[in-house]
N, CA, C and O atoms as a GROMACS GRO file, in nm:
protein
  476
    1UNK      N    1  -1.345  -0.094   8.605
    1UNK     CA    2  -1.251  -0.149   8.699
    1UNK      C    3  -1.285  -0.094   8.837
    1UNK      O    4  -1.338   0.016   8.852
    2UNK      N    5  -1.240  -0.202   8.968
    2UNK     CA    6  -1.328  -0.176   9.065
    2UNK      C    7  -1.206  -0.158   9.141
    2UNK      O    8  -1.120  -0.218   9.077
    3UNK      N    9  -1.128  -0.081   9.297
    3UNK     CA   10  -1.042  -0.056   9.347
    3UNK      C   11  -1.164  -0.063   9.441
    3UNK      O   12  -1.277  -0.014   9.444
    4UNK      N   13  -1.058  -0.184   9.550
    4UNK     CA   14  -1.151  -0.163   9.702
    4UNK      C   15  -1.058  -0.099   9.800
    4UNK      O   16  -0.937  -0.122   9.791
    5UNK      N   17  -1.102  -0.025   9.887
    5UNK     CA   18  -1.024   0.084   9.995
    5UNK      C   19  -1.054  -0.066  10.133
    5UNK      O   20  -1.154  -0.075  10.204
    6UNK      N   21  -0.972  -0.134  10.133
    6UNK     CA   22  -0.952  -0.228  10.220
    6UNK      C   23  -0.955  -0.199  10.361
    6UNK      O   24  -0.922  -0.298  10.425
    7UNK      N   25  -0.981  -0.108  10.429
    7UNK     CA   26  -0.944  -0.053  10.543
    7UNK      C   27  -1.172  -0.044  10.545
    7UNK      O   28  -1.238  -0.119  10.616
    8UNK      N   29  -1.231   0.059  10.454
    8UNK     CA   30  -1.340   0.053  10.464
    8UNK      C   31  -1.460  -0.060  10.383
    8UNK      O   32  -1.580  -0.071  10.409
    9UNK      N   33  -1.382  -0.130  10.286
    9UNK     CA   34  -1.470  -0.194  10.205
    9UNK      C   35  -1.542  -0.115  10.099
    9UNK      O   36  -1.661  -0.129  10.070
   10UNK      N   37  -1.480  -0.053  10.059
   10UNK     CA   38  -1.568   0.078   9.977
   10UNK      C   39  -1.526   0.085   9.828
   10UNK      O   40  -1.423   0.152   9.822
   11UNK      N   41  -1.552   0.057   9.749
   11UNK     CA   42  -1.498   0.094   9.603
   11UNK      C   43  -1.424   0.212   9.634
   11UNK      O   44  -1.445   0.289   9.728
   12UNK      N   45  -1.324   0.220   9.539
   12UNK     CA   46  -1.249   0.350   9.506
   12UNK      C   47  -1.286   0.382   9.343
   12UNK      O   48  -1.290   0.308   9.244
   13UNK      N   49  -1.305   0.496   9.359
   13UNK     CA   50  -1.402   0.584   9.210
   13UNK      C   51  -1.255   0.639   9.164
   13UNK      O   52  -1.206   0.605   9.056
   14UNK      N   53  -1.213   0.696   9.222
   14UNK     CA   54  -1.105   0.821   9.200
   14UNK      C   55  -1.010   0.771   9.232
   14UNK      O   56  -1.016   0.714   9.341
   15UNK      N   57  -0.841   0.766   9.138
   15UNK     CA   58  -0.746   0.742   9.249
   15UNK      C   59  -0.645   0.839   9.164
   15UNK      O   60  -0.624   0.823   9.044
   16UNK      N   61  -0.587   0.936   9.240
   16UNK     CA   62  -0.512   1.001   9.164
   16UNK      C   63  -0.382   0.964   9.196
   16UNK      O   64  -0.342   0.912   9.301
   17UNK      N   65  -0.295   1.009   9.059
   17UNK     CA   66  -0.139   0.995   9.021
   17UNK      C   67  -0.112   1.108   9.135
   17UNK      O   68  -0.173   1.212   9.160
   18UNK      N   69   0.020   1.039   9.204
   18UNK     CA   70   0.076   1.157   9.301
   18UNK      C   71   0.203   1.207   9.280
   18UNK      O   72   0.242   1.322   9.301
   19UNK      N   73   0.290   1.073   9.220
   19UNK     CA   74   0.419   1.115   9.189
   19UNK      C   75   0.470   0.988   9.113
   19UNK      O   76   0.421   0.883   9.156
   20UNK      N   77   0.542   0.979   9.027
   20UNK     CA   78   0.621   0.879   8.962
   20UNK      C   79   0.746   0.878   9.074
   20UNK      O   80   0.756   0.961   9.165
   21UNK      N   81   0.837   0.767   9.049
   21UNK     CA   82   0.998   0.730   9.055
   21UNK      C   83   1.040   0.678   8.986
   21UNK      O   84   0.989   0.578   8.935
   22UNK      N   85   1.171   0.737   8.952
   22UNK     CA   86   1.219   0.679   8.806
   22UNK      C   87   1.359   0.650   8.835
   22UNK      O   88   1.411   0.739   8.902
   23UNK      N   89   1.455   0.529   8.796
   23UNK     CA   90   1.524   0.448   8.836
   23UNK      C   91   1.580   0.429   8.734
   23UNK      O   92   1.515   0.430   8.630
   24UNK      N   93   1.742   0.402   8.736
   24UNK     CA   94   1.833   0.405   8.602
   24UNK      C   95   1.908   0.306   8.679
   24UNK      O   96   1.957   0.318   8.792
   25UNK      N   97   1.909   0.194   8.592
   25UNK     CA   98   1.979   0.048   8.666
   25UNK      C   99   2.090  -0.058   8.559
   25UNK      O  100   2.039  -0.151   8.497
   26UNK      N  101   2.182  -0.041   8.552
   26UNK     CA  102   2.216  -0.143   8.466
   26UNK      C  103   2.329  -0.268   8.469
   26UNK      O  104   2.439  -0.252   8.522
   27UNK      N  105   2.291  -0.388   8.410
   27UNK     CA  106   2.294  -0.503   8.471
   27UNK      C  107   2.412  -0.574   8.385
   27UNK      O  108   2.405  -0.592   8.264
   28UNK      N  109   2.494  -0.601   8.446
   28UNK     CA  110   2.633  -0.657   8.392
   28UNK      C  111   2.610  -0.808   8.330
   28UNK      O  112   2.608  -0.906   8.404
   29UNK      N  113   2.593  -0.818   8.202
   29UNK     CA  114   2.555  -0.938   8.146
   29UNK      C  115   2.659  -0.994   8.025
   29UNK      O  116   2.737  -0.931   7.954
   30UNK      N  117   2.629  -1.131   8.031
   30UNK     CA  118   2.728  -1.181   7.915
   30UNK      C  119   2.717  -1.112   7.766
   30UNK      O  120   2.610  -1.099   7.706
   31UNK      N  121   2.837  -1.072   7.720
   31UNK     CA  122   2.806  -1.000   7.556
   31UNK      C  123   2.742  -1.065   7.500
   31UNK      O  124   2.749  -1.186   7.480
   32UNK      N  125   2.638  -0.955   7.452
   32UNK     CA  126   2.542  -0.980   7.343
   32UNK      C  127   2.586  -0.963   7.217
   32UNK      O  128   2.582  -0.844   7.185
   33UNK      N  129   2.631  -1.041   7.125
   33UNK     CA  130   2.657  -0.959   7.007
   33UNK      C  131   2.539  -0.960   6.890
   33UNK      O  132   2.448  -1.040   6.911
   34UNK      N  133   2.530  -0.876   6.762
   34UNK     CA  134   2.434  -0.871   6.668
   34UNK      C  135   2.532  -0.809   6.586
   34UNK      O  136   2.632  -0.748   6.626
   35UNK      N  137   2.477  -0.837   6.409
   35UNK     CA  138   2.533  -0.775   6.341
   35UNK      C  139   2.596  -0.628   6.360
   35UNK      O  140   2.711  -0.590   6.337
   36UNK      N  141   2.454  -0.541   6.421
   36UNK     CA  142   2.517  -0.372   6.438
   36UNK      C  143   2.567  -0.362   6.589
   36UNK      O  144   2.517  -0.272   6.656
   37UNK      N  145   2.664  -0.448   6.652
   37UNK     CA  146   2.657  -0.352   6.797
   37UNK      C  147   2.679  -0.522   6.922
   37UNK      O  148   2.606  -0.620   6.916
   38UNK      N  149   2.760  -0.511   6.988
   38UNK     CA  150   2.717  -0.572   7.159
   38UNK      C  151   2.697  -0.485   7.243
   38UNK      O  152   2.733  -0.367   7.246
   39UNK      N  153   2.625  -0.558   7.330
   39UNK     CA  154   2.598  -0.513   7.432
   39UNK      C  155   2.647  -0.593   7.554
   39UNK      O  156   2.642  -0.715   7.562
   40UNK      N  157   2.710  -0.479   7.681
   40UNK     CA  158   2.791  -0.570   7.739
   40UNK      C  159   2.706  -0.538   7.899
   40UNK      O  160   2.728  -0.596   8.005
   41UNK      N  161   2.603  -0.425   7.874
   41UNK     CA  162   2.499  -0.409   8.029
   41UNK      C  163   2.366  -0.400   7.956
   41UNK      O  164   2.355  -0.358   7.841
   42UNK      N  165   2.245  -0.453   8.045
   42UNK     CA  166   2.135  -0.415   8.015
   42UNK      C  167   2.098  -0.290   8.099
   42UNK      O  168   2.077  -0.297   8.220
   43UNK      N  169   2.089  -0.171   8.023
   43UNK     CA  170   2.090  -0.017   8.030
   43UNK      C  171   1.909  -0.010   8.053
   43UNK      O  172   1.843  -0.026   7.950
   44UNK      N  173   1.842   0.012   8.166
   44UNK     CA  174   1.704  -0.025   8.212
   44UNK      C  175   1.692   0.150   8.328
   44UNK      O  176   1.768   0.230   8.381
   45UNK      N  177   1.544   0.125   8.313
   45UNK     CA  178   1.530   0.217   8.366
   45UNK      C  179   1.363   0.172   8.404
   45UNK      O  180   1.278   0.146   8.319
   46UNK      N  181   1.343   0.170   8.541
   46UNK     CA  182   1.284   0.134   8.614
   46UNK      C  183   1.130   0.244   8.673
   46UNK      O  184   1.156   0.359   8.705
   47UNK      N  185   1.050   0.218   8.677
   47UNK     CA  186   0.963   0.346   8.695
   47UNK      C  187   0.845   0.276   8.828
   47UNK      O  188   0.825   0.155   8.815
   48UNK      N  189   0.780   0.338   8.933
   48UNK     CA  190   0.673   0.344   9.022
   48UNK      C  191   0.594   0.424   8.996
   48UNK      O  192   0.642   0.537   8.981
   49UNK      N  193   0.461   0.412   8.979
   49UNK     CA  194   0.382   0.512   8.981
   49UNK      C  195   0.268   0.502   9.139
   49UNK      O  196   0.178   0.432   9.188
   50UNK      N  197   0.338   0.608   9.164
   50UNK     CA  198   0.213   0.612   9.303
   50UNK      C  199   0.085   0.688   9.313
   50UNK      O  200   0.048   0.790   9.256
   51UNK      N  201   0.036   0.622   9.387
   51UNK     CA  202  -0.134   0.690   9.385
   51UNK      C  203  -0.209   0.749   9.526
   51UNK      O  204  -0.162   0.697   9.627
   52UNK      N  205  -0.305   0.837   9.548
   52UNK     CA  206  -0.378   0.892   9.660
   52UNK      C  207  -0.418   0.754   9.704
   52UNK      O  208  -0.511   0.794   9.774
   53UNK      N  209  -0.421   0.664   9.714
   53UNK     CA  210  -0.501   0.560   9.764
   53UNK      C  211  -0.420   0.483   9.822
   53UNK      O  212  -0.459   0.387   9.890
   54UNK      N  213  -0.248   0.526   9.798
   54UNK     CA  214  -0.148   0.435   9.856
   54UNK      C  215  -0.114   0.310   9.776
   54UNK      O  216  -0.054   0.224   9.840
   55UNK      N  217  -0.139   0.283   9.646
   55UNK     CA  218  -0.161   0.194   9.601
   55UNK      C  219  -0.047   0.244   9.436
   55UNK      O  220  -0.070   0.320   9.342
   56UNK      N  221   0.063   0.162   9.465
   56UNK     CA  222   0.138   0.184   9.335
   56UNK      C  223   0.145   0.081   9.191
   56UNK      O  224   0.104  -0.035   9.188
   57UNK      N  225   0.194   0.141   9.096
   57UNK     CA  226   0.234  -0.020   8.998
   57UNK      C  227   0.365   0.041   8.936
   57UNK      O  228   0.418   0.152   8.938
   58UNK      N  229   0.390  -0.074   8.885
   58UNK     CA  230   0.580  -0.056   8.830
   58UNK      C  231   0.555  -0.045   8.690
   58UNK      O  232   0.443  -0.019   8.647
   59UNK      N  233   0.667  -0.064   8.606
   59UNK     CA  234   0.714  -0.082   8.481
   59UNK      C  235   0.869  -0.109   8.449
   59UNK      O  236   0.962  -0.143   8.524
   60UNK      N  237   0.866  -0.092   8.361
   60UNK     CA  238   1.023  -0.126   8.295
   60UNK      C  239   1.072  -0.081   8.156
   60UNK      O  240   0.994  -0.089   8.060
   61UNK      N  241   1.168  -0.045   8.144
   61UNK     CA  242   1.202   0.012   8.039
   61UNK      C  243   1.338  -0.060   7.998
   61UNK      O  244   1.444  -0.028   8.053
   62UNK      N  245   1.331  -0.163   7.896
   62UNK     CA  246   1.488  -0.196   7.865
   62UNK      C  247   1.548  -0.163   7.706
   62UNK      O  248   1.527  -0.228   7.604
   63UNK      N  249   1.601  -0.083   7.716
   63UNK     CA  250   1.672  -0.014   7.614
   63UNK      C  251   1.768  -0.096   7.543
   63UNK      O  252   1.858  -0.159   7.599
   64UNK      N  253   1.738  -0.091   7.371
   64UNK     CA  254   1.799  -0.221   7.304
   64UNK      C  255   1.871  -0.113   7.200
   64UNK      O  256   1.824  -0.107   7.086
   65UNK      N  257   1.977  -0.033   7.232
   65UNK     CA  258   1.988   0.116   7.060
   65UNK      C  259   2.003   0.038   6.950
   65UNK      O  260   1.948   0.092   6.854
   66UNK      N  261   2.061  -0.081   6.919
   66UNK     CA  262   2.118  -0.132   6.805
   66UNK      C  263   1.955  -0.193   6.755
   66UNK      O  264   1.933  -0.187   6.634
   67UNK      N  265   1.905  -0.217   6.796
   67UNK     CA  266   1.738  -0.256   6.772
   67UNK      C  267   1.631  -0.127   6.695
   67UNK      O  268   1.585  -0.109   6.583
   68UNK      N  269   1.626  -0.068   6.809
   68UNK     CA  270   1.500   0.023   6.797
   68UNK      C  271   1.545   0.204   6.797
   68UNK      O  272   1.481   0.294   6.744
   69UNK      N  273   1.675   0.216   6.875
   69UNK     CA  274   1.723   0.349   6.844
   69UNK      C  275   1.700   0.373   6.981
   69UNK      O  276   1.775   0.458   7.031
   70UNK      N  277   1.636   0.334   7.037
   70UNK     CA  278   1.604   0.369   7.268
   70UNK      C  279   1.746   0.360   7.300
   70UNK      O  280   1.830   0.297   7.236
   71UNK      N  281   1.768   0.438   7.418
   71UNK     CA  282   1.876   0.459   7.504
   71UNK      C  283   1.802   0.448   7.639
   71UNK      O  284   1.682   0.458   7.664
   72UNK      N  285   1.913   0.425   7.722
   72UNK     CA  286   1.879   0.438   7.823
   72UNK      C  287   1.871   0.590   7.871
   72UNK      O  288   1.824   0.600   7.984
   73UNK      N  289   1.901   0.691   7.821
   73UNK     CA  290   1.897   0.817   7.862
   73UNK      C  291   1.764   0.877   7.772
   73UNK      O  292   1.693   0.959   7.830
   74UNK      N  293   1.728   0.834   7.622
   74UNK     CA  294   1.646   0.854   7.564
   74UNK      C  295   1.466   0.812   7.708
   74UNK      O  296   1.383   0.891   7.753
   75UNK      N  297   1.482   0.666   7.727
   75UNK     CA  298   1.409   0.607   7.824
   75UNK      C  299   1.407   0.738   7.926
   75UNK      O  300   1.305   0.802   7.950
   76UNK      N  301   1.507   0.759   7.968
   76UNK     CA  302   1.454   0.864   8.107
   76UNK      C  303   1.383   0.958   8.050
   76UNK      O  304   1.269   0.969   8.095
   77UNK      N  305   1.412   1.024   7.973
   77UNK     CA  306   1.396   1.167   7.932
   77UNK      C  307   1.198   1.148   7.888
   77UNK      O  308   1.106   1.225   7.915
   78UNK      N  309   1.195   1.027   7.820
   78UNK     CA  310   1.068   0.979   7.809
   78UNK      C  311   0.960   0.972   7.950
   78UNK      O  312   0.846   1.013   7.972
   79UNK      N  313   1.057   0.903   8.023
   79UNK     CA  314   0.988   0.864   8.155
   79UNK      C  315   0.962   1.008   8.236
   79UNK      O  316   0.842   1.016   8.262
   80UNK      N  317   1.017   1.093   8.272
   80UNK     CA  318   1.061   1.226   8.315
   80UNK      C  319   0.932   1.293   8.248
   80UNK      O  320   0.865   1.344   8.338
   81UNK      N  321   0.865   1.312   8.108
   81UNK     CA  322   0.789   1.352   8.061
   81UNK      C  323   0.639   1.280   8.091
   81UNK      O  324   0.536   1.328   8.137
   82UNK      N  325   0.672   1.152   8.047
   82UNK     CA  326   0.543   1.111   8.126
   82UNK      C  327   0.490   1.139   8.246
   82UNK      O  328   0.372   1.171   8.263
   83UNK      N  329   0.600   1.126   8.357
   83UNK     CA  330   0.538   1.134   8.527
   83UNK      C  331   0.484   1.269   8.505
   83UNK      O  332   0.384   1.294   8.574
   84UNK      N  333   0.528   1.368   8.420
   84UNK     CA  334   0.471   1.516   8.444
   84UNK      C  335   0.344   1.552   8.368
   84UNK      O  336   0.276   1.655   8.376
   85UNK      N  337   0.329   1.453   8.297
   85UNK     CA  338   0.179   1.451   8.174
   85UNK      C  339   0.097   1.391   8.271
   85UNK      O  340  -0.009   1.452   8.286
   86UNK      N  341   0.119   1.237   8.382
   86UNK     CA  342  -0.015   1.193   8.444
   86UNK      C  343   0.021   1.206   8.591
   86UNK      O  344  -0.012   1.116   8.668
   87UNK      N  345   0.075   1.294   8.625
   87UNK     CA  346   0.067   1.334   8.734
   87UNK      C  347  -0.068   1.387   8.794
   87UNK      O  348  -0.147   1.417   8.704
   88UNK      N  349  -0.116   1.408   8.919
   88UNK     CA  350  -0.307   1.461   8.942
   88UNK      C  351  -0.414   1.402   8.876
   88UNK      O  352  -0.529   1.430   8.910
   89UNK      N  353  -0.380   1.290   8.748
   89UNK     CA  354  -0.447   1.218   8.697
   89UNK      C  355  -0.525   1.132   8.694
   89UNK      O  356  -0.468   1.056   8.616
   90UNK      N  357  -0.671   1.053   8.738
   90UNK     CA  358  -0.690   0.931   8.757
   90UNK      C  359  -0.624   0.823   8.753
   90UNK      O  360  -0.600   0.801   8.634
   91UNK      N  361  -0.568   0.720   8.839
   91UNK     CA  362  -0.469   0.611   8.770
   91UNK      C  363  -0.604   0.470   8.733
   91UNK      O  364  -0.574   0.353   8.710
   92UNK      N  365  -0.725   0.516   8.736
   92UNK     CA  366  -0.811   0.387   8.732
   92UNK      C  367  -0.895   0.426   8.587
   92UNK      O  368  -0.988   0.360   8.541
   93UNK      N  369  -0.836   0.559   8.525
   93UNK     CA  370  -0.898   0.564   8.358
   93UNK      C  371  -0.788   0.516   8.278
   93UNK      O  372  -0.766   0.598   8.189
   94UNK      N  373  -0.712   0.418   8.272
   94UNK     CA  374  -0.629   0.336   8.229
   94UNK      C  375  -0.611   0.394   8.109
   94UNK      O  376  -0.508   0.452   8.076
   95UNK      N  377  -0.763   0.376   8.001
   95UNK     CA  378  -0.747   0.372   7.836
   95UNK      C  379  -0.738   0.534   7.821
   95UNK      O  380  -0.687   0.580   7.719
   96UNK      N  381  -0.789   0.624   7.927
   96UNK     CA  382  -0.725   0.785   7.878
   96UNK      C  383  -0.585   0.799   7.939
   96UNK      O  384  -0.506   0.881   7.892
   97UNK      N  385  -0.556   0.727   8.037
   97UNK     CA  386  -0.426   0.764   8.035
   97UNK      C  387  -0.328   0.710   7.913
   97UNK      O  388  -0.231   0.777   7.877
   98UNK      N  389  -0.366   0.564   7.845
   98UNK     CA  390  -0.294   0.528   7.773
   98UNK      C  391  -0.331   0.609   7.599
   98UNK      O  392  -0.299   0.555   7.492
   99UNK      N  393  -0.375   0.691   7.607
   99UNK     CA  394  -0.451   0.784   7.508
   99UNK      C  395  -0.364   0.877   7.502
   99UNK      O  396  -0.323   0.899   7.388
  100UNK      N  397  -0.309   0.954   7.604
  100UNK     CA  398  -0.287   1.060   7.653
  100UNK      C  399  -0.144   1.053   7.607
  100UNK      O  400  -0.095   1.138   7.533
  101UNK      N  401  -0.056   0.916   7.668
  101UNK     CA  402   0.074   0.890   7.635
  101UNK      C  403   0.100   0.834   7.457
  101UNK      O  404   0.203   0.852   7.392
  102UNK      N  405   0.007   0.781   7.421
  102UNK     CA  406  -0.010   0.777   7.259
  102UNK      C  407  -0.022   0.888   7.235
  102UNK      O  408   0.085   0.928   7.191
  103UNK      N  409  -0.122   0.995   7.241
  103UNK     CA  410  -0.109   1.133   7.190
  103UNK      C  411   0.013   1.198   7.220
  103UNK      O  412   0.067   1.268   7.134
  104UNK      N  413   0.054   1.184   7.316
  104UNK     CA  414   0.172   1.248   7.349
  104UNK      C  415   0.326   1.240   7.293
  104UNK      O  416   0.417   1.323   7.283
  105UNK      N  417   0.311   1.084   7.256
  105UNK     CA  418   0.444   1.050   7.198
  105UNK      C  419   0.465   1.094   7.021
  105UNK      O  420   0.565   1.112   6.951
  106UNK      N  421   0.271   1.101   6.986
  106UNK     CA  422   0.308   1.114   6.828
  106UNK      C  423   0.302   1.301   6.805
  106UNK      O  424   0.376   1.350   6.719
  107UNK      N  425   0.209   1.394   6.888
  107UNK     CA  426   0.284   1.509   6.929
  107UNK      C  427   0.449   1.548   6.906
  107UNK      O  428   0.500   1.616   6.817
  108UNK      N  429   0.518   1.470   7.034
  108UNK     CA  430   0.641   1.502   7.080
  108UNK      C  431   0.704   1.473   6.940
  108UNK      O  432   0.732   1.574   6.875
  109UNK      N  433   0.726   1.372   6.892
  109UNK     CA  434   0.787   1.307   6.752
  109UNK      C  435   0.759   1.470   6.653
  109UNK      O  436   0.852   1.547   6.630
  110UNK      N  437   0.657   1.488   6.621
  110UNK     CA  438   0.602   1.552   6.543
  110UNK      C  439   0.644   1.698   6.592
  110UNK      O  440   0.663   1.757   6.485
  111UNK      N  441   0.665   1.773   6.676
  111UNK     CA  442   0.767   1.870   6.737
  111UNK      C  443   0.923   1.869   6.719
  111UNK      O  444   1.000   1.962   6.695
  112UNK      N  445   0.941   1.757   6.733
  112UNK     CA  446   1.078   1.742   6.716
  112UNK      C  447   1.118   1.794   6.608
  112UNK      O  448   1.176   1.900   6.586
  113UNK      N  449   1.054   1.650   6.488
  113UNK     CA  450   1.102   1.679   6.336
  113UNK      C  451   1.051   1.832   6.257
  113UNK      O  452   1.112   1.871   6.158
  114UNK      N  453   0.919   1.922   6.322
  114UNK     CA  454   0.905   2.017   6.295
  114UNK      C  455   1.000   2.113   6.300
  114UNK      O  456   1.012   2.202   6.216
  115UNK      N  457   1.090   2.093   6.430
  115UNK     CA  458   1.206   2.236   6.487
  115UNK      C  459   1.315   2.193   6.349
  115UNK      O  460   1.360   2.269   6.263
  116UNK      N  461   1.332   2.079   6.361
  116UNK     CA  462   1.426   2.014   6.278
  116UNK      C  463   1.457   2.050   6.107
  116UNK      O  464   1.560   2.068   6.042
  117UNK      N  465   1.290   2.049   6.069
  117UNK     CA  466   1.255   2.080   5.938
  117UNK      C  467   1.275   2.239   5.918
  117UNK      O  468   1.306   2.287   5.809
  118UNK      N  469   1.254   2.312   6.030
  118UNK     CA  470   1.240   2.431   6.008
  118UNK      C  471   1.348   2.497   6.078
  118UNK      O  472   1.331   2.609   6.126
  119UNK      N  473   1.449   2.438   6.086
  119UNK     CA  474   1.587   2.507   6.121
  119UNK      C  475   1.653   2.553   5.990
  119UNK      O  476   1.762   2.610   5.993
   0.00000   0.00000   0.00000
């Protein structure tokens, strides 16, 4: 993947993670109902990732608990961990960063239920 520095015309090789923003937003919507649960806001949490090059990208996080078990506070606490794992990071090695957050999540899981098991 090729990043041009528009100002010189120059490929960008390197672009490092400088800081995340992370955003807790939720959206007043018609009840949802499902067998386990309505939902009466979409409970979202919003993320920027910025880069040395000036150059950011977004995401989104929409939290479904009666679905998958996500919260919207679960989502931050996730997001909060990530910005601090690819922070100083290349943002243009895409597949190690997305390596990094796969390793990371089956780690974290695997910590958890360890303290858990061994309480």
């Amino acid at each position: 993947m090729y990043v041009f520095n528009l100002h010189a015309n120059l490929p960008i090789t390197f672009m490092k993670i400088t800081h995340t923003d992370i955003f807790r937003y939720s959206i007043k919507m018609e009840p949802f109902a499902i067998a386990t649960g309505t939902m009466y806001y979409a409970q979202n949490v919003f993320i920027r990732i910025h880069t040395s090059a000036g150059i950011y990208g977004v995401g989104e996080c929409s939290a479904f608990p009666f679905i998958t078990g996500e919260t919207q506070e679960t989502c931050l606490a996730m997001a909060k961990d990530f910005a601090q794992l690819l922070k100083g990071k290349d943002a243009l090695d895409i597949q190690g960063r997305l390596k990094e957050l796969d390793d990371f999540t089956i780690s974290y899981a695997l910590s958890i239920f360890g303290v858990a098991l061994c309480a």
